[in-house]
N, C-alpha and C positions, 0 to 999 in steps of 0.2 A: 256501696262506695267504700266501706272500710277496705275490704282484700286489696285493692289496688294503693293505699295509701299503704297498707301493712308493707306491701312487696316494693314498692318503691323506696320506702325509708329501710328496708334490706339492703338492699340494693346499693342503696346511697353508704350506708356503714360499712357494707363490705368494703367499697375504692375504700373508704376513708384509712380502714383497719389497714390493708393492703399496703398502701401506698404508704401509710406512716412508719410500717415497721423496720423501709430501708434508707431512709433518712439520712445523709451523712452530710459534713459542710466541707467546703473544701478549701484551704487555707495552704497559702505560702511564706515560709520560713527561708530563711537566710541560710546554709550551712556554709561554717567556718573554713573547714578546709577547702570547701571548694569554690568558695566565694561569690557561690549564684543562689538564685532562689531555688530552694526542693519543694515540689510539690506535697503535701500531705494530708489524708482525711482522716477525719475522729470517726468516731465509731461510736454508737449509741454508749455505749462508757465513760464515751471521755477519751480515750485512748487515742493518740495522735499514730496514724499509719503512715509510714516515707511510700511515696509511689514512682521508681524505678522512672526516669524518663531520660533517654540517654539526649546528649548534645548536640542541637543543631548544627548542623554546618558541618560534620566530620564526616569525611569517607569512611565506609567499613575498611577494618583491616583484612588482611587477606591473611587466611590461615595459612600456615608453611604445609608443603605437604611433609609426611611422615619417611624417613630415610630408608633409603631402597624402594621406594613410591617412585612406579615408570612414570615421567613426565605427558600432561596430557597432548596428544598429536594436534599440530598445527594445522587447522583446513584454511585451503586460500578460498577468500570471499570471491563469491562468483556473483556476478548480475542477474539477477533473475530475469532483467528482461533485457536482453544484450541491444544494442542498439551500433549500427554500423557509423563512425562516426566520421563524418565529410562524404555520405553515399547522399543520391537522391535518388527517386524513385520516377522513373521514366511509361509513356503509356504509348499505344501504337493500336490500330483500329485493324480489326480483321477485313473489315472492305468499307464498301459505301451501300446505305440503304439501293433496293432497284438495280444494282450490280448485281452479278456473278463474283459472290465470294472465291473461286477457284482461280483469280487472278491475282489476289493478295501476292505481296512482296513475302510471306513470311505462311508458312502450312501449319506448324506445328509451334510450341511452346522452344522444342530444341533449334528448330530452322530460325526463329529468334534471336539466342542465347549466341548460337554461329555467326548469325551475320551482324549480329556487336561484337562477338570474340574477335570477327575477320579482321573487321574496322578498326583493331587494336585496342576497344573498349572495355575495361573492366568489370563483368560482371556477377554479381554475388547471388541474385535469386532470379529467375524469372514464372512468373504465373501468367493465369487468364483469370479476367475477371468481366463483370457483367457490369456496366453505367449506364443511366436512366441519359437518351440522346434525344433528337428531337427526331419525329417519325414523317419521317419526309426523304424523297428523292435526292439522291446527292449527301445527305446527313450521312455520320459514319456510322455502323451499324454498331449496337450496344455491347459484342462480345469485344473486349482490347486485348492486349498482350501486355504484362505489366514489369517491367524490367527496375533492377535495384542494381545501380551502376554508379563509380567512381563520379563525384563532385565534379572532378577534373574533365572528365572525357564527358561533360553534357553536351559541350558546343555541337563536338564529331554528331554524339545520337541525336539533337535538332537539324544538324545537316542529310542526317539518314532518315529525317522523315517523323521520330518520334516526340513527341511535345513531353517538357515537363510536366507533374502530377500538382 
C-alpha cells in the first residue's frame, strides 16, 4: 500500500511545483497619455510588464508601397458560377413510351437548338438528360432534350411543344 500512496503524492507535487512557478496576475492600469486602460502582468518579482494590445475598432493601415514599386495588376472579379440571368431552362421528350422514337420532332441535340434558332428563340445551351416518367403507354419516354433559352421567348418554346423545367 505505501508504493502507490508514495507515487501519487509525486505526482500530486509535481502539478503543484509546475503549475506555481508561472504564476502572474494580471491588472489594468490607466496610461496618461493615452487615456485608456493598458493591460499589464507582474512577474514573480514584482515587476509590472505593459502588454502591447493594439485598438479596437481601427483599420489596419495600409503600407505605401516603396518608389519605383510596379503597382499591383488589377484582376476583374469573375463569378465563379456564372448564371444567365432572365434565361429559363426549357424540356422537350424524345417520343412517347410504345412509340417509334424515329418520329420525334427533333433527332439530335443540334436538330433542337435549330428548330428554336428557326423559331427566332434565343438559345444559350442545349443538353439531353435522363427524368424518372411514369412507365406506361402514351408516358413520354425518360430521355428529354433540355434547352436554356431567353425569359422572353418562353411563350414561342410552349407553343413549340416544350414545357418549362
Amino acid at each position: 500500500m505505501k508504493k502507490p500512496n508514495i507515487t501519487l503524492l509525486f505526482l500530486i507535487s509535481l502539478i503543484i511545483s509546475a503549475c506555481g512557478s508561472s504564476i502572474s496576475t494580471e491588472t489594468r492600469t490607466t496610461n496618461p497619455a493615452q487615456g485608456r486602460p493598458t493591460p499589464t502582468t507582474e512577474t514573480q518579482s514584482g515587476d509590472p510588464v505593459e502588454i502591447p494590445v493594439p485598438y479596437p475598432g481601427l483599420p489596419p493601415t495600409a503600407i505605401p508601397l516603396p518608389e519605383g514599386y510596379p503597382a499591383p495588376e488589377e484582376y476583374p472579379t469573375i463569378d465563379p458560377y456564372p448564371v444567365n440571368v432572365g434565361t429559363v431552362w426549357v424540356l422537350y421528350p424524345l417520343g412517347l413510351q410504345c412509340e417509334d422514337t424515329s418520329a420525334s420532332k427533333y433527332k439530335s441535340e443540334q436538330d433542337a437548338k435549330a428548330g428554336l434558332t428557326a423559331a427566332g428563340i434565343n438559345v444559350f445551351d442545349v443538353t439531353t438528360t435522363e427524368l424518372m416518367v411514369c412507365a406506361a403507354c402514351g408516358c413520354p419516354t425518360s430521355t428529354h432534350y433540355r434547352a436554356e433559352i431567353s425569359e422572353t421567348h418562353l411563350n414561342k418554346a410552349v407553343s413549340l411543344g416544350w414545357e418549362p423545367e
